[in-house]
N, C-alpha and C positions, 0 to 999 in steps of 0.2 A: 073810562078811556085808558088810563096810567096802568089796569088792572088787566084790560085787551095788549096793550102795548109788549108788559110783561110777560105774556103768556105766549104772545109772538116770537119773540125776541129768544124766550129759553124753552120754550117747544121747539124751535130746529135740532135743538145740541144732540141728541140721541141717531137724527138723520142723517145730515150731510156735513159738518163738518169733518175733515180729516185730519189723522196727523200733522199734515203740512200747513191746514190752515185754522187749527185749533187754537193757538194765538192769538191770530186773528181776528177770529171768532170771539174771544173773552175779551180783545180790546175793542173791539166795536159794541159788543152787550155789554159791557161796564160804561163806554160813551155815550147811551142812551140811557142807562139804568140810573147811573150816579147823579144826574141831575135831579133826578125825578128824587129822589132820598132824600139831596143836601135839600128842595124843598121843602120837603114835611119833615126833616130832623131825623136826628137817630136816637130820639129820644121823646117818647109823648108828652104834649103839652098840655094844660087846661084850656076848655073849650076847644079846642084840635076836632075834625069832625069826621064823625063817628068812622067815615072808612080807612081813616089815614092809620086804625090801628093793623089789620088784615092785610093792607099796602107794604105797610113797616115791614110785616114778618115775610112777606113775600118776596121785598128784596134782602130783605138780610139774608135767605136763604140763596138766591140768586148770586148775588154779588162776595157771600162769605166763605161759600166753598171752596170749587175748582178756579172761580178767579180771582179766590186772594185779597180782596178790597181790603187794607191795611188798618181804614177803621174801623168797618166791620167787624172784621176778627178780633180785633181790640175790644170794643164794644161787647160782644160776643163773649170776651172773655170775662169781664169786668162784670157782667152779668150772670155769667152764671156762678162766678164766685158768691155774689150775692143770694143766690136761687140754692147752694147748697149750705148760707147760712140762715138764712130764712126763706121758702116760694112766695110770702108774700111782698117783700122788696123787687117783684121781677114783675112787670107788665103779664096778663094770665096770656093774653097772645104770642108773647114773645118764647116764654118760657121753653117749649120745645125745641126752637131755633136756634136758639141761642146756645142750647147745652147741643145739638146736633153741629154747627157750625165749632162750635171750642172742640168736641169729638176728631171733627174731621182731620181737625190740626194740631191733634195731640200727640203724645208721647204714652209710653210705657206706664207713667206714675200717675196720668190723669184716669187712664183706665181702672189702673187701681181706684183711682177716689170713686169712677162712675160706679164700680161695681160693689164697692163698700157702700156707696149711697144709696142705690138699688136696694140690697138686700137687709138696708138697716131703714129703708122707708118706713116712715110712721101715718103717713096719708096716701089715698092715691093717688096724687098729684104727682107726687115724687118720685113713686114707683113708677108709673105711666112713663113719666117724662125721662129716668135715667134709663129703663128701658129701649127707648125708642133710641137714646142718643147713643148704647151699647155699641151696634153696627153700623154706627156713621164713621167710624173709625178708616182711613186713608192708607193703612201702610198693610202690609202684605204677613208680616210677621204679629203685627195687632189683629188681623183679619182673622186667622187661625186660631190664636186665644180666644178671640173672643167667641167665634162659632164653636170652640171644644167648650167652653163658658158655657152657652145652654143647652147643653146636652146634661150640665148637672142637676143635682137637688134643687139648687139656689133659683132655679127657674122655672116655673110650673108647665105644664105640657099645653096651654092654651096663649101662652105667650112669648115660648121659646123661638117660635120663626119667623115672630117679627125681627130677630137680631136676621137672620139667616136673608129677609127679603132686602134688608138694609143694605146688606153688602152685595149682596146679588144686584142691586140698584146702582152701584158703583161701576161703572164700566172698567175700571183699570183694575176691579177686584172680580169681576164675574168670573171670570174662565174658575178662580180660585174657589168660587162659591159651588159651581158645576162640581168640580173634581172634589170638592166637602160633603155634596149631596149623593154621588155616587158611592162614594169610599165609607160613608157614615148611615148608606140606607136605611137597614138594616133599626139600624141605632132612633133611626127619627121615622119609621115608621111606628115603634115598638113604645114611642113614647107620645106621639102625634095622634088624636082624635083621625080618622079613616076622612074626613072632610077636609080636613089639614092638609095633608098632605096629596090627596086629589089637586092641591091649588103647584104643587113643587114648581111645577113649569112655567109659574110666573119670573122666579130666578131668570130665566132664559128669554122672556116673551119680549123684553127691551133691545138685546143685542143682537149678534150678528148671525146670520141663517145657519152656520157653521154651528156654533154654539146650540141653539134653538135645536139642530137636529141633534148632535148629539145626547143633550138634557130628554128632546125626545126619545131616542131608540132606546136608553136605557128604561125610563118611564115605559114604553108600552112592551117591553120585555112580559114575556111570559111566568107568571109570580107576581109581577107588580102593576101590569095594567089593572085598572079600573072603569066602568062604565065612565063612573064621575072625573077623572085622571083626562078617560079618553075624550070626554066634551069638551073640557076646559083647552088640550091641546088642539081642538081643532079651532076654537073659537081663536087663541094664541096664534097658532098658525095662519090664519084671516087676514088678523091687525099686522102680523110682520108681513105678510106679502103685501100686503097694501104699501104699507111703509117702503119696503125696498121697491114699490111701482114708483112711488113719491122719488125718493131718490136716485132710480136710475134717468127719473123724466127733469130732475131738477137740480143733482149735484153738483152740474158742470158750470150753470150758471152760479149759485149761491158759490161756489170754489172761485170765480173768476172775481165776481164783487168782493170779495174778504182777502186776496191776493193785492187787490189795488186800493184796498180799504188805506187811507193816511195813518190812522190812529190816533185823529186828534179828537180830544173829547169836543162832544158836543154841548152847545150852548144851551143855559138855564130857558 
C-alpha cells in the first residue's frame, strides 16, 4: 500500500503541477510522504521486514531531491561519505540514492570527488553507482561539465548516456540536455552503439510537447533518421499525447486542491 501511495503522489509531478503551484505540490507530497519514513526509519533495523528496504530508497529519493527534506539530505550525505570510504558500510539498496540525492545538491568539488571515484573504481558496484549519480547533478553550469565529461576516454561508449538521460530527467535542465544533444550529435553518434542513440528522444519524451518536437525535427532530419530512431519517436510521441490528454482533462482541478492545500503535515 505505502508503495501504491508513493507512486501516486510522485507520478503527478512530471503532469500538472506548475510553476505557481509546485510548492505546493512538494509540501503536500512531503505531508504524506514523511510520515510514512519517520515510521520505518531512516536507517535499517534488525528484523525490519523485508520491504521496508525498497520503501526506504523510494522515499529518500522522493523526499531528497527537488523537495529538500533536510534529513534526507543529511542522511544522504553521511552516507555516501561512507559508500566512498567503503560500499560495504551503505545498505546495497540505498547506495544509488544516496550518492544520486548528495549529486543533486552538490557543488563544484563533490563532482570532482564523483568523477575521481568513478574512474578510479575498483568494483562494479562503484563504478555503476558514481556513474549513475554523475548526471543527477542540479545546476546548469555542473550540467554541462558533466555531459562534456562523457564524451571523454574516461567513459566508455555503452555507458556515457546514461549521464546524458539523467540530466535530461531533470526538468529544470532538459531544454539544456536538448540543445547538448543537438550541438554535440555528431560527437555522440560517432561514439554511441547505432542502438544508443535510436533511444536520444527519450531526453525529451518526459517534457513539454515544445521540447519533444523540437528533439524531434532534429532527430528525423534527413542524415540522422532511423527506422529504429523513427519507432521509438512515435511510440514517445503516444505516451506524451496521452499525457497532455491527462492534463488538459485534469490540471485545473489538481491546481485548485494544491492552491488551497494548508500545508500542514499530515498525521502518523
Amino acid at each position: 500500500m505505502n508503495s501504491s501511495v508513493i507512486g501516486s503522489v510522485t507520478g503527478i509531478e512530471g503532469t500538472f503541477p506548475t510553476d505557481e503551484t509546485r510548492a505546493a505540490y512538494h509540501a503536500w507530497r512531503g505531508a504524506i510522504l514523511q510520515p510514512i519514513l519517520r515510521r520505518i526509519g531512516l536507517q535499517p533495523v534488525a528484523g525490519e521486514p523485508v520491504y521496508h528496504g525498497p520503501l526506504r530508497t523510494t522515499l529518500y529519493a522522493a523526499l531528497g531531491r527537488e523537495a529538500a527534506d533536510p534529513a534526507v539530505v543529511a542522511e544522504c550525505r553521511r552516507l555516501t561519505g561512507l559508500f566512498l570510504q567503503d560500499p560495504a558500510l551503505v545498505d546495497p539498496a540505498l547506495r544509488s540514492t544516496v550518492l544520486s540525492v548528495t549529486a543533486f545538491h552538490g557543488d563544484a568539488a563533490f563532482l570532482q570527488v564523483l568523477q575521481n571515484a568513478f574512474e578510479n573504481a575498483k568494483t562494479p558496484i562503484v563504478r555503476s553507482a558514481t556513474l549513475g549519480a554523475l548526471g543527477d547533478v542540479n545546476d546548469a553550469t555542473l550540467a554541462r561539465i558533466v555531459l562534456d565529461y562523457s564524451l571523454t576516454p574516461a567513459v566508455n561508449s555503452t555507458e556515457f548516456l546514461t549521464i546524458l538521460q539523467s540530466v535530461g530527467a531533470n526538468p529544470a535542465l532538459r531544454d539544456l540536455a536538448i540543445d547538448w544533444i543537438i550541438e554535440h550529435y555528431d560527437a555522440i553518434a560517432a561514439k554511441a552503439p547505432p542502438q544508443y542513440t535510436a533511444g536520444l528522444i527519450r531526453v525529451a519524451a518526459g517534457g513539454e510537447p515544445a521540447q519533444f518536437n523540437r528533439l524531434r525535427d532534429f532527430l528525423l532530419a534527413p542524415g540522422r533518421k532511423t527506422e529504429f530512431s523513427a519507432v521509438n519517436i512515435t511510440k514517445s510521441a503516444e505516451r506524451l499525447n496521452l499525457r497532455m490528454r491527462l492534463r488538459e482533462k485534469e490540471q485545473a482541478n489538481v491546481a485548485r486542491f494544491l492552491k488551497t492545500y494548508p500545508g500542514q503535515p499530515l498525521k502518523d
